[in-house]
C-alpha positions in Angstrom: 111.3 205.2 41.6 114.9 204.2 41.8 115.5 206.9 44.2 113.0 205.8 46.7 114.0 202.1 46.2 117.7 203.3 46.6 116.5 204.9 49.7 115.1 201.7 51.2 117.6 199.6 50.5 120.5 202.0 52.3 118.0 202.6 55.5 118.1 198.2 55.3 121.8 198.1 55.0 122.3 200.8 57.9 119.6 198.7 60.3 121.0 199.7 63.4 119.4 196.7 65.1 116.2 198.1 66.6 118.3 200.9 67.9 116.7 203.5 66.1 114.2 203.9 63.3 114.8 205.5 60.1 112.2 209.0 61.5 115.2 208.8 65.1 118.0 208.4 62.8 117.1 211.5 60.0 116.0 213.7 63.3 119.5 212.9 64.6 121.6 214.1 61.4 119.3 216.8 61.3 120.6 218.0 65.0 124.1 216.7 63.7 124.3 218.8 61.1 122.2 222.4 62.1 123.7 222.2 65.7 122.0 222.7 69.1 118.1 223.5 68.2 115.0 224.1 69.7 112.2 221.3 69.1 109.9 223.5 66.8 113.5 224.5 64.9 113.6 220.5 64.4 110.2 220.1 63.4 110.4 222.5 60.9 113.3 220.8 59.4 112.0 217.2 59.5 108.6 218.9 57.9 106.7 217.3 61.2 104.3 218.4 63.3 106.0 220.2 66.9 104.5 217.1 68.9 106.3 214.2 66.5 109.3 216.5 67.3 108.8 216.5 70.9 108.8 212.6 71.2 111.1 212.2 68.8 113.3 214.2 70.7 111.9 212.3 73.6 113.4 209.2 72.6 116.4 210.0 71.4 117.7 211.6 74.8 115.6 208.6 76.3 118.8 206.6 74.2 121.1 208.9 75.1 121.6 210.3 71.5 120.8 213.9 72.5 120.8 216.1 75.8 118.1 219.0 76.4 119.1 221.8 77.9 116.6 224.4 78.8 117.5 228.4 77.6 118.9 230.4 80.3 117.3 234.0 78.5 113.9 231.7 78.2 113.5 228.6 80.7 111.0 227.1 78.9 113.0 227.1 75.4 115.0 223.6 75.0 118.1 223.4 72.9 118.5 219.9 71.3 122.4 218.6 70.9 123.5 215.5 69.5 125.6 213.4 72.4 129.2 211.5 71.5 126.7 208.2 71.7 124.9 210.0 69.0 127.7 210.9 66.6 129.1 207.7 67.3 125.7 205.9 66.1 125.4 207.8 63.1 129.1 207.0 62.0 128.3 203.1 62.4 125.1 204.3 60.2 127.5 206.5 57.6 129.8 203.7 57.4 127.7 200.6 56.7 125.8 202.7 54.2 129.2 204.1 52.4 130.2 200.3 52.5 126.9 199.1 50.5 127.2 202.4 48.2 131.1 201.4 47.7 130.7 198.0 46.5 127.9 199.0 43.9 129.8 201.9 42.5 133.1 199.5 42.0 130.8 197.8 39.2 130.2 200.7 37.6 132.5 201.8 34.7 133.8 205.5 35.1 131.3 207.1 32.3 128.6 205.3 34.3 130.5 206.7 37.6 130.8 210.5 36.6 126.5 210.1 34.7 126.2 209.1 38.1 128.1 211.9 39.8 126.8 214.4 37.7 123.4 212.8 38.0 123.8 213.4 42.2 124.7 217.0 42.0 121.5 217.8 40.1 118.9 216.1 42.4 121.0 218.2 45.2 120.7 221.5 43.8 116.9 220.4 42.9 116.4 219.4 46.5 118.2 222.7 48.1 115.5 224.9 46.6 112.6 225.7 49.3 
């Protein structure tokens, strides 16, 4: 429970101001951080269906957060890249979130900082496994 309501909080700290949602923004750090993909590459990573992936992409280049570019072996394969406007928007997103976390943790003493720590690295080996 604390996870999920740490979660929400952060996606209400990073509001981007109707910019994006919280399904564009995760989409967009997922083509951040796997590089140029195809749309069914994308939807297998978000765990969505290959038609939530194709409007999400949709919107995002709509925003100018990604470009599509087709596959010059296979014309009707897109590759999905995150734009400067993109990385730039995910930053202002980072930051605002690392602010929030920030202020929290400085109230913490350092036991409760390195539980904590320790605490983080478990739930990310737990959620690397398949």
């Amino acid at each position: 429970m604390a996870i999920t309501r740490t979660a929400r909080r952060l996606r209400q700290e990073s509001d981007t101001g109707g910019e994006t949602s919280p399904t564009l923004t995760a989409a967009l750090a997922t083509i951040e951080r796997t590089g140029p993909l195809t749309p069914s590459a994308l939807a297998d990573c978000e765990r969505i269906r290959r038609p939530t992936a194709t409007r999400v992409v949709a919107r995002l280049e709509a925003a100018g957060l990604v470009t599509r570019t087709a596959d010059p072996a296979d014309r009707r394969v897109a590759h999905v890249a995150i734009t400067p406007a993109g990385r730039a928007l995910l930053k202002r997103i980072r930051s605002r979130k690392n602010e929030y976390l920030a202020q929290r943790l400085r109230e913490l003493t350092p036991t409760e900082q390195a539980t904590l720590a320790d605490a983080a690295e478990l739930l990310e080996r737990l959620l690397e496994r398949p």
